[in-house]
Structure formats: structure tokens, C-alpha cells
N, C-alpha and C positions, 0 to 999 in steps of 0.2 A: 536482606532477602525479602522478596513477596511473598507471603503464604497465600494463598485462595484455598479457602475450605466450602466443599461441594455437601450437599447432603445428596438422597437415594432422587430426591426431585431436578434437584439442579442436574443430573448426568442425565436426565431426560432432555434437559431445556438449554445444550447445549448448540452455539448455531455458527457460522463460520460467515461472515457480510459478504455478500451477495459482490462488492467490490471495492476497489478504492473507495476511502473518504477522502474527498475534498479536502475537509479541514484539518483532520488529522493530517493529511498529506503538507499541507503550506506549513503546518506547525511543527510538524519534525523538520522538515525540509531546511526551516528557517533556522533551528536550533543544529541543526546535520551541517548548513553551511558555516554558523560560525568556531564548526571545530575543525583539529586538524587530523583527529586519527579516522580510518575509513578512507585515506587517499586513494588503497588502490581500487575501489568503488567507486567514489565520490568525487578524488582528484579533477579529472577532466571537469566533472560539472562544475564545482565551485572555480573552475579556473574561466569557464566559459559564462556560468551567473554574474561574478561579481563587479564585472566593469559594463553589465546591461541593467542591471538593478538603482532603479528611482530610490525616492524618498520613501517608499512604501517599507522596505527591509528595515531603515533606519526608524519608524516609526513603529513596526511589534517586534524588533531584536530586544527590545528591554521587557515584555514580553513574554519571550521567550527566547531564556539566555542557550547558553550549551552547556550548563550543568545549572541543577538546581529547578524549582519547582516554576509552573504557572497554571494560570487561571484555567478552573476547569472550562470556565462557558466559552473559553475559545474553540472547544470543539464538542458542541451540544449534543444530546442522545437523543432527540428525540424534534423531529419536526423538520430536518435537514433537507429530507426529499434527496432527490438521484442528479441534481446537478448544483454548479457550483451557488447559483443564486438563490435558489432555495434554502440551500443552506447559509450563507452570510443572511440572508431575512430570520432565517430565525435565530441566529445570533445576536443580530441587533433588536430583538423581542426581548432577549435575555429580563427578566423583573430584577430591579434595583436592589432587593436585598442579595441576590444570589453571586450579581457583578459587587458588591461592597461586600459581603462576606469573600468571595476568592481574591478582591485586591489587597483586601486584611491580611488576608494567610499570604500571600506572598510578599506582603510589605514586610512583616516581621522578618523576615531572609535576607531581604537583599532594599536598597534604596531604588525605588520608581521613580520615574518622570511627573512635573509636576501637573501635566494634564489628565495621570488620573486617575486625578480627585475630579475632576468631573466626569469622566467613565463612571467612576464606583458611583457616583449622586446619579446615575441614568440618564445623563445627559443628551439630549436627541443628537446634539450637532458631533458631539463626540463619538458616541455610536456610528452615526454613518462615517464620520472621518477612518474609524478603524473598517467597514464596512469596505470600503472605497480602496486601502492600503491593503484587505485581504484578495478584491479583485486584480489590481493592479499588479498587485507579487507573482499570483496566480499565473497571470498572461505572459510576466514577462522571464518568468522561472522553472515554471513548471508545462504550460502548454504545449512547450515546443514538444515536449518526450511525455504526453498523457496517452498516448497510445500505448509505447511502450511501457511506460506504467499499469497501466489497464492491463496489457497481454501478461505480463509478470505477475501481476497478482494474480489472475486468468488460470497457469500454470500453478501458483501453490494452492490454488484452491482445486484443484483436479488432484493436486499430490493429496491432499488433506479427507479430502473421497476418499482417494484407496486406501487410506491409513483406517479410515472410516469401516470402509466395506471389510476391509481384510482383519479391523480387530476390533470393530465398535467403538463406540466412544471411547475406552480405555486405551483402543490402538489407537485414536486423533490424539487425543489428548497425551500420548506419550512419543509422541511421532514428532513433536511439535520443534523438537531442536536442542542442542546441547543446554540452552541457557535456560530450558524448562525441562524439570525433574516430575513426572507424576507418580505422587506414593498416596495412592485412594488412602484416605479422601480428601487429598491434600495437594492442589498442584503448585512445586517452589519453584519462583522466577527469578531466577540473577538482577538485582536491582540497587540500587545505590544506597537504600535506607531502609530500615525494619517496616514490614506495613502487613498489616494482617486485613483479606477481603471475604467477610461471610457472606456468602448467595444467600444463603434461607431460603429456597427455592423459586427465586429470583433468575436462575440461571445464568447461562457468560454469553458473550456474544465476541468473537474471537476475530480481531482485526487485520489481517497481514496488511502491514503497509510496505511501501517501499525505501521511502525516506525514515523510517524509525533507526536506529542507532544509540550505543550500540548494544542495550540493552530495550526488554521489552516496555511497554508502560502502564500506567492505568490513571483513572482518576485519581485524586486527591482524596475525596469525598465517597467514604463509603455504601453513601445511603441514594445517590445515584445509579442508574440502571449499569448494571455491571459491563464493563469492556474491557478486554487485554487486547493489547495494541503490540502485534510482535514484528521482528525484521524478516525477511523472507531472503533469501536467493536472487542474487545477479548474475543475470550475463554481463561479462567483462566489457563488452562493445557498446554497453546501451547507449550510448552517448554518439555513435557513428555517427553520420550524415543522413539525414531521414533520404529514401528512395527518391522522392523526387528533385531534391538537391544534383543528381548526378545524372549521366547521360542516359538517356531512356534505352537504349541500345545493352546498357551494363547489366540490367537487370529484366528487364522483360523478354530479351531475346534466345535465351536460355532456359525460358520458362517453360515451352514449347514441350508435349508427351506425356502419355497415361501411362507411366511409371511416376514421374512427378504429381501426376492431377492426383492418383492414388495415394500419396505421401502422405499431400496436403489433408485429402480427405480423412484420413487415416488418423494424422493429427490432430483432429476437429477436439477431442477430446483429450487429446496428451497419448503420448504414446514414448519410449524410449529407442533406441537404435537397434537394440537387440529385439523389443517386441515387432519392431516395422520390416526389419529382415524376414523374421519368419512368417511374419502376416503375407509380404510380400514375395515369400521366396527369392528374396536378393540379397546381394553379398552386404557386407556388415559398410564396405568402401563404399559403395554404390548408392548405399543410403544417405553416407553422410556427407556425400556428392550429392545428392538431389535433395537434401537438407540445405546447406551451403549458399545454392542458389534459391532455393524459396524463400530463406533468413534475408537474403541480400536485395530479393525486393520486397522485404515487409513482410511476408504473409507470413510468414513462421518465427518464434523468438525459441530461445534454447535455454533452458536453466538447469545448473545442476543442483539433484536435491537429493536427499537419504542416499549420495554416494555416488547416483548416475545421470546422465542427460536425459533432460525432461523438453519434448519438443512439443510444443502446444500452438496452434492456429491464430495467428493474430485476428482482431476484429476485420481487417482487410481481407482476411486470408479465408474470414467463413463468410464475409458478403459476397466475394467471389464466388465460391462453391454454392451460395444460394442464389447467385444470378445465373451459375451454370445450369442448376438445379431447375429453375422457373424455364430457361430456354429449351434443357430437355422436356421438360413437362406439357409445354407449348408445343 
């Protein structure tokens, strides 16, 4: 089990990422693909990754196995920036003691590959090689469904508000899911090994990812800027046919009416079925009817979370409504 012990500062400085990481995303992803439990989540992807997947997987699966520890600096706190090259740059900045102290701790584990030993010595050509293999996985495993990754985190971060608004921090932080128990001042995470995390009022900064499995995670390394890293809520389809895979006819034709456009709007922020009936004065059917068709061409993703359906606006779904927006304005 994970202890995290909060002091009266740390539940001030608590914060929930603004969104996906990049890195943590490739790195669960990669550990997520070479297990087998999570099928009925993960099945379809790992069946669709793993015969498009280079040389890129075969060079950070060792890594990062699917049990057992790895290098903090593969997913850095600090300097990452909001897209995916910013962050691989400042991985490969990593300083040579930090990459030789975490190939240490993981060598003691388990047997690594013999190139690296010249990762851990800072080696410029090694670095970019792993630089190169974090872009590459990237594009060829995860790009295809980073929308829907984005809109999915999107929605637990709008549940993690109202957990927010409705109990304070004490409601976020206890709202957070079976695998996390919060008993002030102490929050315990289901985790594969004893590890105790003091803030000192350092505060947390609270990761939903999507590929995390099937427990939450954290650093290795206590005296790094603190992160929990937890699993969130799938819709069962996410793996469907992105919208313009299919005939333009299936999904934009049906889109048509301000019952719909109101949904969508309505959405912008998460809304559930029962709240969008009574906002909209429509039957509970009629909702999940003009639900149905927005999800089907993209602009809406559905998640269920604390029990109920969580329907939240994809990024298509609120550029839309801000082109509608600027045309009415205009």
C-alpha cells in the first residue's frame, strides 16, 4: 500500500493536471500493452497496436516491464511543456546523475539491456535514440485515439470539480475511486509495494491518466515534486472508428436541430442524462437519443463515473459551438 501523508499546507496545494501527459501516457500505455488483465478495456487496443508497432516498443518494453519498477526521468515534472516534444526535450536534458541513479534502482530488480549503460553515463546519441523511440510509439499507438484520450481525461477532470465544489478538497480527494481510501491526513492507494509519500507542504498534483493500470502510481523517488498518477473511467467503444473513417452521411446528417445544438452546448462542461432532461425539459429517451448521435460523430464522449453517465464535449464538439458562436456574433 501507498501511504501519502498531507499536512494543513499540502490540502491547500492540492491541483488536478490541466490534462493528459504525454509521457506518463506512452509509459503506462507501454506497460498497459504488455499485460493481459484490462481486456475488456484494453483488448481491442492491444489487438489493433501490436502488429503496427516498430522497433520503438521493443526498445522501452525493457523499460518498462508490466510489473515491477522504472526510471523516474522517463516521465519528468518539470519542464515538459503541453506538447509531446517539449516534453521528450526535456527528457533528454535529463543530468547524468539522476538517469545513473534510476538505472541503479532498477537494475537491482530486474536484468536491463546492455545499452544502458550508456543512457545511465548521459550519453547524447543514446538519449536521442530513446527520444526518437518515445516519438515514434507516440504516433504510431497512441495518436490515432489522443482525442479521445484528451475528451476522457476532459470528463474526469469536470467529475473531480464537482467532487471539488460539493466537498472541498476532502470531497476530491475522497471521491477519487475504490483504489484510493482518504483518512485525513493520510490518503491510502492500492499499490503493489509498501511506500510512504511525505508532501511537507510540497503539495500533490493528481494525474488522471488513461492508460494507467491497474493500480495507481507515483514516483520512485520521494524528494521529487510529488504526483499520483490514477486510472479514470472508459467508455467501452473508445476504440470505434474515428468519425471520418465512415460515410459522412452516418453521422453529420442527423446532426441537424436545436434540441441537439442545446445538448451539445449543455455538455460543454459535463452534464449527466438526468441533469440534461431537466435543463432541457426532455424525456430521459430523447436525451439519450440526441446523445447517441453527437457521440457518433465525435463531439460528445460518455463516461461513467461515481455510478452515473458523464457526457462531456469533445474538443471538436466545443470548436464547433465556438465557430457557431463567432458566426452568431458576426
Amino acid at each position: 500500500m501507498l501511504r501519502v501523508h498531507f499536512t494543513a499546507e499540502d490540502l491547500a496545494r492540492v491541483r488536478v493536471a490541466s490534462g493528459p501527459d504525454f509521457l506518463w501516457e506512452i509509459s503506462n500505455s507501454v506497460q498497459t500493452l504488455q499485460r493481459r488483465d484490462g481486456a475488456r478495456v484494453f483488448g481491442e487496443w492491444r489487438r489493433w497496436a501490436r502488429p503496427r508497432l516498430s522497433g520503438s516498443c521493443r526498445l522501452l518494453s525493457p523499460l518498462l516491464p508490466p510489473h515491477g519498477s522504472s526510471p523516474d526521468f522517463l516521465t519528468p515534472t518539470s519542464g515538459g511543456g503541453e506538447t509531446l516534444r517539449a516534453a521528450v526535450d526535456a527528457l533528454v536534458r535529463t543530468p547524468p546523475p539522476r538517469l545513473r541513479t534510476d538505472l541503479t534502482r532498477v537494475a537491482a530488480s530486474r536484468r536491463l539491456p546492455g545499452w544502458t549503460e550508456s543512457l545511465a553515463g548521459g550519453d547524447g546519441d543514446a538519449l536521442r535514440q530513446l527520444g526518437q523511440a518515445l516519438h515514434t510509439y507516440h504516433l504510431e499507438a497512441l495518436a490515432p485515439f489522443w482525442q479521445r484520450i484528451h475528451a476522457h481525461i476532459d470528463a474526469d477532470r469536470i467529475s473531480r470539480l464537482r467532487s471539488l465544489l460539493d466537498g472541498g478538497t476532502d470531497g476530491l480527494l475522497a471521491g477519487l475511486g475504490p483504489q484510493l481510501r482518504w483518512c485525513p491526513p493520510v490518503l491510502e492507494v492500492d499499490y503493489p509495494v509498501d511506500h510512504h509519500l511525505s508532501l511537507d507542504g510540497r503539495g500533490l498534483t493528481l494525474q488522471p491518466s488513461f492508460f494507467c493500470w491497474p493500480t495507481p502510481i507515483t514516483l520512485a523517488d520521494g524528494e521529487l515534486p510529488p504526483v499520483l498518477v490514477y486510472p479514470i473511467d472508459h467508455a467501452m467503444d473508445w476504440t470505434r472508428p474515428a468519425p471520418i473513417d465512415r460515410p459522412a452521411d452516418d453521422t453529420l446528417g442527423p446532426l441537424v436541430g436545436h434540441t441537439r445544438a442545446a445538448v451539445l452546448k449543455a455538455v460543454r462542461t459535463g452534464s449527466s442524462t438526468v441533469e440534461l432532461a431537466r435543463l432541457l425539459a426532455v424525456t430521459h429517451p430523447a436525451i439519450s437519443q440526441h446523445v447517441k448521435v453527437l457521440r457518433a460523430a465525435g463531439l460528445v464522449t460518455t463516461v461513467r463515473t461515481a455510478g452515473r453517465s458523464l457526457h462531456v464535449a469533445t474538443a471538436e464538439g466545443r470548436a464547433l459551438l465556438r465557430s457557431c458562436e463567432r458566426d452568431t456574433a458576426g
